[in-house]
N, C-alpha and C positions, 0 to 999 in steps of 0.2 A: 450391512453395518448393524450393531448391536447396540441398543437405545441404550443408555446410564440410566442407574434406576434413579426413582425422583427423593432423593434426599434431603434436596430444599426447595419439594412441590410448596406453593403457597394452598392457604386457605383462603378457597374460593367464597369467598359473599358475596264641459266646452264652454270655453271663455268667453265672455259679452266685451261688448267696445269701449261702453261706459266708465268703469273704474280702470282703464291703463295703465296708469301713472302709477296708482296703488299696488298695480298688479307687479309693473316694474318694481316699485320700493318690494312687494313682496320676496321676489326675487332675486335683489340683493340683499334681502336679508336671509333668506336660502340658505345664498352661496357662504354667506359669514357665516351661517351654523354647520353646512359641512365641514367650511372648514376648522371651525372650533374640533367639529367630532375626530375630522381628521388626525390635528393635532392630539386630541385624544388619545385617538388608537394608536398612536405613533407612541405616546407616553407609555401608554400600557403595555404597548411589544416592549418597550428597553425592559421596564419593569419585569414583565415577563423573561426575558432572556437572562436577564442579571438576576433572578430569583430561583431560577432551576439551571443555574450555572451554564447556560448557553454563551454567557461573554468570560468564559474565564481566561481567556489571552489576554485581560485586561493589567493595568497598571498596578492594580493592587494585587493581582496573583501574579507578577514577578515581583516584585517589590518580596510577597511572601514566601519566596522561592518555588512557589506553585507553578507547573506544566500542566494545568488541566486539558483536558477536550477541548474543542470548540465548535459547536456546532452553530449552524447559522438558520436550524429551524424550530423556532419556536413553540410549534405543533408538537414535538415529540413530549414533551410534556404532561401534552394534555391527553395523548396516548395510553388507556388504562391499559392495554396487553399489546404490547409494543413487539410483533413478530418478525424475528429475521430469517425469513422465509428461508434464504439460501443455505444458512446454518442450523437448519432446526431445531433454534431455540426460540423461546420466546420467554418474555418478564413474567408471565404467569406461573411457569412450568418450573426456572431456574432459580436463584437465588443471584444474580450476578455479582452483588459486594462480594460475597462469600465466596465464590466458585472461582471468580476471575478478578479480586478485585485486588490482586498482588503482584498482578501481569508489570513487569518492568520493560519486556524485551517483546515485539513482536517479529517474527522471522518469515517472511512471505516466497515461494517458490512456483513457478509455475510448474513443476512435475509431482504429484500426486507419489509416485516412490519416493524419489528424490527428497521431499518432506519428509516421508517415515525414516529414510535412511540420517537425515540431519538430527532427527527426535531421538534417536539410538545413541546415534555418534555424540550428540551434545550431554544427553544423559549419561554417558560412559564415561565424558572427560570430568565432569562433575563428579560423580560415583566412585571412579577407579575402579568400576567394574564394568561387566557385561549385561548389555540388556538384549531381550528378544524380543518382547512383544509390547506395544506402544498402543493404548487405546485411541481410536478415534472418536473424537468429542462434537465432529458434526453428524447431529442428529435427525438429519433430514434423510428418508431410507435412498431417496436418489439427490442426493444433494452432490453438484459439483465440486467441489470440497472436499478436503480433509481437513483437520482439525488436531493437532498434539498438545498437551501442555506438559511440560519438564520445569519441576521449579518454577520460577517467576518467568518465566520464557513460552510465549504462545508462538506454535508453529504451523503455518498454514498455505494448503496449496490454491494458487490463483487463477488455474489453466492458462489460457493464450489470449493475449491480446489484452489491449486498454476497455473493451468493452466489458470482459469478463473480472479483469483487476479491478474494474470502477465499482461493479457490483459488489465485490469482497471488501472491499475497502469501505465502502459505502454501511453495509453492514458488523460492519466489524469495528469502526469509530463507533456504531451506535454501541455496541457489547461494550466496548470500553467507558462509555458516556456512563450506560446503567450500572455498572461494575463502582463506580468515582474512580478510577486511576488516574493518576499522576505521573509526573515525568517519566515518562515512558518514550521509547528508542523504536522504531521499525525500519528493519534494514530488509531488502528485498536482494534476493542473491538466484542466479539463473543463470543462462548462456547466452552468447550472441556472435555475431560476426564482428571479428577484427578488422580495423583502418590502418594498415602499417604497421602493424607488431602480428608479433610470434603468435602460432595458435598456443593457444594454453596460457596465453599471462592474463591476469586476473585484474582488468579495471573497476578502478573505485571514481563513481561519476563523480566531476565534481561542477560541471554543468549537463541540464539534458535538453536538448534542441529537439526542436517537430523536423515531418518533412521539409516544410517550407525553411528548415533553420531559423525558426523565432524560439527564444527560452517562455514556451508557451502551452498550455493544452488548449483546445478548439472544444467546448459544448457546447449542441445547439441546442436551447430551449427556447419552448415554442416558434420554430422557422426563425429563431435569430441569434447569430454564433456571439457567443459569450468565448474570451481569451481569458484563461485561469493562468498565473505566473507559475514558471518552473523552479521551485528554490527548494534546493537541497542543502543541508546542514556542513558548513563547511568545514569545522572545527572534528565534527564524527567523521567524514571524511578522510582527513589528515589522518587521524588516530588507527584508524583503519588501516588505511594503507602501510603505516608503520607495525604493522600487528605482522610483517609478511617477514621472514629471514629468510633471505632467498640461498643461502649454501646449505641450507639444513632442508627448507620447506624444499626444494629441488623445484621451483619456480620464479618468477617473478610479479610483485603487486605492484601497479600503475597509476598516479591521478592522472584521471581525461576526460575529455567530455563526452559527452551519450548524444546518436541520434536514436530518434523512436519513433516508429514508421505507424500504419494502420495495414501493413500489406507487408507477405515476406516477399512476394516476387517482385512484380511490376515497382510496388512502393519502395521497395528495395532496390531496383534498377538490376535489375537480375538481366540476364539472358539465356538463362535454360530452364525459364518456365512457360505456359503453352501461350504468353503474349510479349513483343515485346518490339515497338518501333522507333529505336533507339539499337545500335551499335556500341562495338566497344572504345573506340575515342570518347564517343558522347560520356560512357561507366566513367573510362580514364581520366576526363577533365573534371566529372563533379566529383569523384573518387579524391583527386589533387585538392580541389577548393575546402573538402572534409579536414583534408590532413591540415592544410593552412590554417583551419578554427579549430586547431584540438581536439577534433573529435576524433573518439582511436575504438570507439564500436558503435555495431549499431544493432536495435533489435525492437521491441513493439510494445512496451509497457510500462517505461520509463517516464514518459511526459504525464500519465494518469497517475501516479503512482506517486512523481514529485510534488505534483498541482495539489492534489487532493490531500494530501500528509501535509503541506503546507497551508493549505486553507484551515486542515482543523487543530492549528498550531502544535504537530508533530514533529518533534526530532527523528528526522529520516536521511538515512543512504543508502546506496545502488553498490554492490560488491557483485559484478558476471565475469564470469570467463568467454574468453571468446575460443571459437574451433575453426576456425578459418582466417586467413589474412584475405579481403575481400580485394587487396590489390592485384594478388595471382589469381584467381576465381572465383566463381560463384559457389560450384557444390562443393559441400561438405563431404571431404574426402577421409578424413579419420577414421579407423575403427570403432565399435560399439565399445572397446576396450579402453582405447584410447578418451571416448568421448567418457566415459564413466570416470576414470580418472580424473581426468579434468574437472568434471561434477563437482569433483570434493574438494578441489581448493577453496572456492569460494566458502564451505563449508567449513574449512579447518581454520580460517581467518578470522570468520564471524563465533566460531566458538572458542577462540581464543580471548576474542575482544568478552566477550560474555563471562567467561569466566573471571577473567580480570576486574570486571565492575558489579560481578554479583554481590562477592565480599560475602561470601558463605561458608562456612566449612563444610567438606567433603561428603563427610558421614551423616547429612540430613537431606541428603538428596530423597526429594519426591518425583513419582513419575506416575503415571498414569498407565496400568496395566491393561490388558483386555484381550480377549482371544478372537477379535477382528480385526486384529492387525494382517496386512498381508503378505507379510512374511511370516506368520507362526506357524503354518503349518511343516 
């Protein structure tokens, strides 16, 4: 990966028996000054938080048609070089208002091409022309990541799994925190396995269920599970799913609901991976209870991705395609031809919806060039 040169580097500058009674009075007046301090420091976190905009979910930034951030730690504040180790930036090095601070759209993928390929395809439809090469913007030399920006649209890959989404997402509210943006949209578009429909039709979540089927994420902090709610935006949603013309697009887009596992095999209830003590009745009957609650895919990033875009008052939605109907099998039987295809629905959807709510004309398209793209050679 090829660092961006620094444009908007900053300029670095033992008790006796006698008095008891006393000692008690002592000690309830202690406790009354803890807890004065306490209350204190409780006054001063709000203060703190509502002073570097960590409560902007508040009543008076809707009221002012404000979507800010929302962060829920007050520490980053007082963070002089605040590093997002994963993406290789850090507040020292960037300029974040400047660089990122017009981001209206973020677009999250778990396949590192499949990102470059959306950064091209989104750039083109905007443009009405052809792009080849797409710089990457995470600057970390082995950063799991990639990173595009086209226009107001940041696009980025999240690899597999809620552990690795949490981390992207984790960092990447904060880029948006130091950035100030504002009503900003993160739709998260990928693959998965179908419950009853066709390979290749394209659901738009509009609830996303854990294994256990709770609308829930599971974090344990310190040895004790924290339940995060799963709320996806249902209005983006809808709109979404309308973006699909199925006799022209040669597919179909679905609302349904999402499960999202922490395992593709076993958590998955597979039977052609190397464990698995459970039968195919057993797949069969919770296969049936799935279809019963709407849920029509399922895959592993969904319930981090919902939790965590809704705790830092994001407007989010989940647009996958699925490559299998999980009611006739386990493996994924398509071609690489096939499954590339498929790829780009979810892609042609979300760049539809994008271009529709840009409201830019054509001919100001920016994109971010760079000869480490990997496709340029």
């Amino acid at each position: 990966m090829v660092e961006k040169k620094g444009r908007f580097r900053s300029k670095q500058k033992v008790m006796t028996s006698a008095p008891r009674r006393r000692n008690v009075s002592h000690l309830q007046g202690g406790v009354g000054l803890l807890t004065q301090q306490a209350s204190q420091m409780s006054n001063n976190l709000f203060i703190a938080r509502r002073s570097s905009g960590l409560m902007s979910g508040s009543l008076e930034d809707r009221q002012s048609g404000r979507n800010l951030v929302r962060l829920s730690n007050p520490r980053i504040s007082q963070i002089k070089n605040d590093r997002l180790y994963h993406l290789g930036l850090d507040t020292s090095n960037t300029n974040m208002p400047n660089e990122f601070g017009e981001i209206k759209f973020v677009v999250i993928g778990e396949s590192a091409g499949q990102m470059e390929e959306f950064a091209r395809l989104l750039a083109k439809d905007i443009s009405q022309s052809k792009v080849n090469n797409v710089e990457n913007l995470a600057r970390g030399g082995d950063s799991p990541y990639v990173m595009y920006k086209v226009e107001d649209v940041l696009i980025l890959s999240h690899s597999l799994g809620a552990p690795s989404i949490s981390i992207l997402l984790n960092e990447l509210i904060k880029l948006m925190h130091h950035a100030h943006c504002n009503s900003m949209t993160f739709i998260r578009i990928g693959q998965s396995g179908g419950v009853g429909v066709r390979p290749g039709t394209v659901i738009v979540s509009e609830q996303v269920f854990d294994a256990q089927l709770r609308n829930s994420h599971e974090v344990v902090v310190m040895g004790k599970p924290r339940l995060w709610p799963t709320k996806l935006d249902g209005q983006l949603a809808k709109e979404l799913t309308e973006m699909n013309i199925p006799a022209s697009d040669g597919f179909e887009a679905i609302a349904g609901h999402t499960m999202s596992t922490n395992d593709f095999y076993e958590g998955q209830f597979r039977l052609d991976g190397a464990f698995a003590d459970y039968n195919e009745v057993d797949k069969q009957v919770f296969l049936s209870q799935l279809v019963e609650k709407g849920i029509r895919n399922i895959e592993m990033e969904s319930t981090a991705f919902a939790a965590i875009t809704h705790k830092a008052n994001i407007r989010s939605a989940i647009v996958c395609v699925t490559n299998l109907n999980r009611l006739n099998g386990d493996t994924i039987t398509a071609t690489k031809e096939q499954l590339d295809a498929w790829d780009r629905r979810p892609q042609k959807l979300v760049s539809r919806y994008i271009q529709q709510n840009l409201n830019m004309p054509s001919s100001t398209t920016k994109v971010n060039f760079g000869p480490n793209s990997r496709n340029s050679q």
